[in-house]
C-alpha positions in Angstrom: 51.5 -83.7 -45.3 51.5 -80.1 -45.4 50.2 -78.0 -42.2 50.4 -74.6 -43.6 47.6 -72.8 -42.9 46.2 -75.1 -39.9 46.3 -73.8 -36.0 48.3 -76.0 -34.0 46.1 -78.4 -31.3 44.8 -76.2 -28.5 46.0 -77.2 -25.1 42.5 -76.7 -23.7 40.7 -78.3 -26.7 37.9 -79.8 -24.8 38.7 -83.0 -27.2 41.3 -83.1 -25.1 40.3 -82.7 -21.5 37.0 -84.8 -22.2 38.7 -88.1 -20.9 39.5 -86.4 -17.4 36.1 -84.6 -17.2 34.1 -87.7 -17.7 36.8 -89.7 -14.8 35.7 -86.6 -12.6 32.2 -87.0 -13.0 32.5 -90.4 -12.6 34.9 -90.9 -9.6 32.6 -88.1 -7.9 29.5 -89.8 -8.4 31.2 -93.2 -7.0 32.3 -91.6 -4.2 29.2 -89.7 -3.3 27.2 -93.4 -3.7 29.8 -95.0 -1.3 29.4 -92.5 1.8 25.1 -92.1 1.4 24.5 -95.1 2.9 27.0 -94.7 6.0 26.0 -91.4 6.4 21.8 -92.8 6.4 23.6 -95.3 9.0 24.8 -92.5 11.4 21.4 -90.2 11.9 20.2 -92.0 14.3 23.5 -91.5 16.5 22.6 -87.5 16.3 18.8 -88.8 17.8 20.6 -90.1 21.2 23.1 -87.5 21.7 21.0 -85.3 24.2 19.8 -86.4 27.4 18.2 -85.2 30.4 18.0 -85.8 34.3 16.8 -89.4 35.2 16.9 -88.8 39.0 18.0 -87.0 42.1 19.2 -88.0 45.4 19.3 -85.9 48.6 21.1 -86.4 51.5 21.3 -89.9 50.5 17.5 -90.4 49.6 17.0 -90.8 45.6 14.0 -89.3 43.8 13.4 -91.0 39.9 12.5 -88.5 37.3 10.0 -89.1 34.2 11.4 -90.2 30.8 11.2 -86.6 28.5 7.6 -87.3 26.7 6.7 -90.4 28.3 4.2 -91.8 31.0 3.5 -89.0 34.4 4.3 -90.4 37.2 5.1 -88.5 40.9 7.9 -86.7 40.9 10.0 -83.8 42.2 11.6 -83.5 38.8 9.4 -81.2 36.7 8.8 -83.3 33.2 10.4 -82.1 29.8 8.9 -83.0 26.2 11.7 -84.3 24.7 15.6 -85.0 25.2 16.4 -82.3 22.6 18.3 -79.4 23.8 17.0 -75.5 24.1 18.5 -73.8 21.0 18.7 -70.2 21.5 19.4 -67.7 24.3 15.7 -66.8 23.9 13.7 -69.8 24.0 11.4 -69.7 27.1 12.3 -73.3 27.5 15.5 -72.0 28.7 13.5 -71.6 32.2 13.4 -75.1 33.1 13.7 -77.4 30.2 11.9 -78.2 26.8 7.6 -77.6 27.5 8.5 -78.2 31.1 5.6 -79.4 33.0 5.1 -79.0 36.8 5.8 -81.8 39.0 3.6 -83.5 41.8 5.8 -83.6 44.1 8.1 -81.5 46.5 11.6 -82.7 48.3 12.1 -82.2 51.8 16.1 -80.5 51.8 18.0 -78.3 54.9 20.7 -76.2 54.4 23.8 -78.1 53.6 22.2 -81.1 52.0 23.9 -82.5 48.9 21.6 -83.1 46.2 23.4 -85.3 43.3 22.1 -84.9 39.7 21.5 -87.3 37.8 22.5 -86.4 33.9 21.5 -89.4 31.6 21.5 -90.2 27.6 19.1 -91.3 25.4 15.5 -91.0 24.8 15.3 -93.1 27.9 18.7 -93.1 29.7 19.7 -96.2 29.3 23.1 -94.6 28.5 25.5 -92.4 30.0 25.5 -88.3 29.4 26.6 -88.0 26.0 28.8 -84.7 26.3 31.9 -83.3 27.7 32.6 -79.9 26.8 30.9 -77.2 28.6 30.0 -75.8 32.1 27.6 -77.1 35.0 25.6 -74.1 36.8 23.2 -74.4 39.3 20.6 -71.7 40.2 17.7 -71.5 42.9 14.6 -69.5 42.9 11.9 -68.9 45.9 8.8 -69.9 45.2 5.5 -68.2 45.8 3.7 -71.1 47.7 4.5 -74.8 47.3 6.8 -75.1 44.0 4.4 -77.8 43.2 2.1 -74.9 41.8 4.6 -72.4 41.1 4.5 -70.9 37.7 8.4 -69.9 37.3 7.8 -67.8 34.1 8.6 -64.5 35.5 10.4 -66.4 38.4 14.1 -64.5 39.7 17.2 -66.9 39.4 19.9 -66.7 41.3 23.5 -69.1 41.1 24.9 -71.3 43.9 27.2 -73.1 41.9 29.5 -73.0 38.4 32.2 -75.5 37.1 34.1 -75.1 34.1 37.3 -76.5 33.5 38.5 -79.3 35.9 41.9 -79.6 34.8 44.0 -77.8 32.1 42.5 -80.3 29.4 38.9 -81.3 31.0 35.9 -80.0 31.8 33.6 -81.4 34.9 31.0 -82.2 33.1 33.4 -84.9 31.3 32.1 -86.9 34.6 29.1 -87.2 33.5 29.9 -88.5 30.4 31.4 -91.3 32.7 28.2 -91.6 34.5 29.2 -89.3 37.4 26.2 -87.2 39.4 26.5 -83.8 39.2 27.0 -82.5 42.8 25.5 -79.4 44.6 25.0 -78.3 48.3 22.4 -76.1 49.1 23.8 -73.2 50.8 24.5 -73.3 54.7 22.7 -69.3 55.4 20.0 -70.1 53.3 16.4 -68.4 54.3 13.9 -71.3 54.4 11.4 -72.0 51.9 10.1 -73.6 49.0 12.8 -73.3 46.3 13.5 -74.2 42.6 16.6 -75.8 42.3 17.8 -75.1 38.3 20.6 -77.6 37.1 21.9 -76.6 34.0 24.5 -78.0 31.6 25.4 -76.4 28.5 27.1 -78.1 25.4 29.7 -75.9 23.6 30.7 -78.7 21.2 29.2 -76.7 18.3 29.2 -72.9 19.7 31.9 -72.0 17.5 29.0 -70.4 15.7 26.4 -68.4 17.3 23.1 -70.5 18.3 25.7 -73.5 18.2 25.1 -73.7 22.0 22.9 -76.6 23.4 21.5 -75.6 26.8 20.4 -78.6 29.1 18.3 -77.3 31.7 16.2 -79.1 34.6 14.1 -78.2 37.4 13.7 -80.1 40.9 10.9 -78.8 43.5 12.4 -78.4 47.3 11.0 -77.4 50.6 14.1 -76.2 52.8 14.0 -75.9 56.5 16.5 -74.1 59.0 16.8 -70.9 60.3 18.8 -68.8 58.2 18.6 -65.3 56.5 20.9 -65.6 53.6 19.4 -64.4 50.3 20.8 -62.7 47.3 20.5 -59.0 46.5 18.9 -57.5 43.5 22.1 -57.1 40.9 22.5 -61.3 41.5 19.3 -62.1 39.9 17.8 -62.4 36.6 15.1 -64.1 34.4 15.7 -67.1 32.0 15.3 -66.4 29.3 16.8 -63.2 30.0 20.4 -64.2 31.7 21.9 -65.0 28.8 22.5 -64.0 24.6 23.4 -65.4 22.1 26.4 -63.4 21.3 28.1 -63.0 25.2 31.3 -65.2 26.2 30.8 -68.1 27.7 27.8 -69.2 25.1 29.4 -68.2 21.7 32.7 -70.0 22.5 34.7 -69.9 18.6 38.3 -70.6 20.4 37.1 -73.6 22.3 39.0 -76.0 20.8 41.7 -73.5 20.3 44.5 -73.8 24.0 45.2 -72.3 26.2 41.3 -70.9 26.6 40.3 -68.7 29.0 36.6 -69.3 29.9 34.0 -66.9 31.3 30.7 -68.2 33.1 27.3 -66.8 31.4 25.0 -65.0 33.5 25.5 -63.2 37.2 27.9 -64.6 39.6 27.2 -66.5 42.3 25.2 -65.0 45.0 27.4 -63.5 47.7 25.6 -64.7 50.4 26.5 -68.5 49.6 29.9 -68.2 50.8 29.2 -66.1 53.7 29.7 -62.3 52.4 28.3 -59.8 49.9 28.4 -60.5 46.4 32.5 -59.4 45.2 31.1 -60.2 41.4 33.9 -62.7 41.4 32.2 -65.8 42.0 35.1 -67.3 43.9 34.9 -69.0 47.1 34.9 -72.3 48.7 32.8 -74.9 48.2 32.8 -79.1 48.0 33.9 -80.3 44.9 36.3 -83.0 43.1 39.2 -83.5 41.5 41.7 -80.2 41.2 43.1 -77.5 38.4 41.0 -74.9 37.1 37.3 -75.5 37.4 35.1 -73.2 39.2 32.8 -74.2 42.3 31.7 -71.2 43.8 29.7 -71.7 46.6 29.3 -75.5 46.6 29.5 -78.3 43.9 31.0 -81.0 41.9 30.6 -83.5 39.3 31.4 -86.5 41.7 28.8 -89.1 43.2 31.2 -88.1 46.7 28.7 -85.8 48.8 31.6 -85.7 51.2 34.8 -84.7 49.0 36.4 -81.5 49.4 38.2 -79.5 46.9 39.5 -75.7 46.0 37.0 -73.4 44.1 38.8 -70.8 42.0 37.9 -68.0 39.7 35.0 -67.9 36.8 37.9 -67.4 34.1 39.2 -70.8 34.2 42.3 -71.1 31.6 43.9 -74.1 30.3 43.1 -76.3 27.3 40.2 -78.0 26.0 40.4 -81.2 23.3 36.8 -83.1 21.7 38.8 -85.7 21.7 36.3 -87.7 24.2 33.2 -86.1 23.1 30.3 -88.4 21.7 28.7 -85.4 19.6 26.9 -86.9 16.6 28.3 -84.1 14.1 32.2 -85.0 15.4 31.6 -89.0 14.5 30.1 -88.0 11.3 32.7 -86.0 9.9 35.5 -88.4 11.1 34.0 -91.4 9.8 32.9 -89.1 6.4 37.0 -88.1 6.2 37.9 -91.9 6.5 35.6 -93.2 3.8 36.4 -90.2 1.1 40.2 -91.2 1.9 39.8 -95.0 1.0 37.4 -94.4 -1.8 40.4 -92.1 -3.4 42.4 -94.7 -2.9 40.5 -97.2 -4.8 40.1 -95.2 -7.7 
């Protein structure tokens, strides 16, 4: 038969490429019905992976905290809405936790007493803190009258504690995530008073992106005796929100997974007074604390249910490495388990 005349068959004759589009389509669309359902499985893991503080013991004596949202009852620890964490540098829940409400109740405390924080998952902690990357700060504030009243708005911060990295691969607030207490001494010069004691943690799981970071603030109403005069100067205060942005190192963190890291504390350093002297801007000195490498205690503090450990503080810029490979976020499970299922569904096809 002759040919003359006739174009020889396109290579991209859609004729041709119909078959393969249509296996696409199809393959895709098989694929896509295979991973809804496990994906509809996994939301509610994102719903528990916040927590809050469910208590805090003093010198030994333990005060229970109020479930985020739930029933009042008496309590040093002032109430939070709900177990989600403050997005945004700017959010005035950044003072002392989500719609903080004041609490009843005020904490007898001296100078030197170690106050252990208890950090707890779930919408009712019934499960251990669900994160492990990111620092633990602790801030006080002088109230105006008994803190059981004290609107801490416009209130003046200042840090007695900050840990970072714990080893060249951990973080101390990886502790918690084993059910550990935070740990914090008051300082030993402190001026007495009614005090706000601020423990913060700060999840920098997602902070590769700015607003990723999840702040975790709490605040616990004290009345501290002794004699003493320490009290920080006017450059080592600030207002939250206020001590932070979005966009400073330390809370926009895009080479955290990315070792060696070298990680700098948000905010002002620690007061000087705490360790005896003027504020250096440093934040070194020596404080209690477990475990060794590079984490930072200045002034006092640890992530260990030990009120009587001793360790070595060391500078805010603590450098080693730092792995997700133990942290429970909900978005890291997600896209692990999501890999896994696309893989095998290839596979079948």
């Amino acid at each position: 038969m002759s040919t003359e005349g006739r174009s020889p068959p396109s290579l991209l004759s859609h004729s041709v490429f119909l078959p393969v589009e249509r296996a696409f389509f199809s393959s895709t669309a098989m694929i896509a019905l295979d991973i809804v359902p496990f994906l509809f499985f996994l939301l509610p893991v994102s719903v528990s992976a916040h927590g809050f503080v469910g208590s805090v013991t003093i010198d030994g004596q333990t005060y229970q905290g109020n479930v985020p949202g739930g029933t009042t009852n008496p309590s040093i620890i002032r109430q939070i809405s709900t177990i989600d964490p403050v997005k945004g540098a700017t959010d005035p829940s950044l003072n002392c936790g989500m719609n903080a409400t004041l609490a009843s109740d005020v904490a007898n405390a001296n100078p030197g007493s170690q106050i252990l924080v208890g950090w707890v998952g779930g919408s009712t902690g019934d499960s251990k803190w669900p994160h492990n990357v990111g620092p633990i700060m602790h801030y006080m504030t002088q109230c105006s009258g008994p803190c059981s009243s004290f609107d801490s708005t416009n209130a003046e911060w200042f840090k007695i504690s900050e840990l970072g990295l714990e080893t060249s691969d951990t973080w101390y607030q990886a502790n918690l995530d084993v059910g550990e207490p935070a740990n914090v001494t008051i300082p030993s010069n402190i001026e007495p008073g009614d005090y706000l004691l601020r423990s913060e943690v700060i999840a920098l799981q997602l902070a590769v992106t700015v607003g990723g970071a999840e702040f975790y603030p709490a605040c616990i109403q004290l009345s501290i005796g002794g004699s003493g005069t320490g009290a920080p100067q006017s450059s080592e205060v600030c207002q939250f929100p206020g001590c932070y942005n979005d966009t400073e190192a330390g809370i926009y963190t895009p080479n955290i997974y990315n070792p060696p890291i070298t990680y700098t504390f948000p905010g002002p350093p620690v007061a000087g007074f705490v360790n005896g002297s003027s504020s250096s801007g440093s934040g070194s000195g020596s404080g209690s604390g477990t475990g060794t490498g590079s984490g930072s205690s200045s002034g006092s503090g640890s992530s260990s249910g030990s009120a009587s450990a001793s360790g070595t503080a060391s500078s805010p810029a603590a450098t080693g490495s730092s792995t997700p490979s133990a942290d429970n976020s909900a978005y890291q499970h997600i896209f692990c388990i999501f890999t896994i299922i696309l893989h095998f569904s290839l596979a079948r096809r």
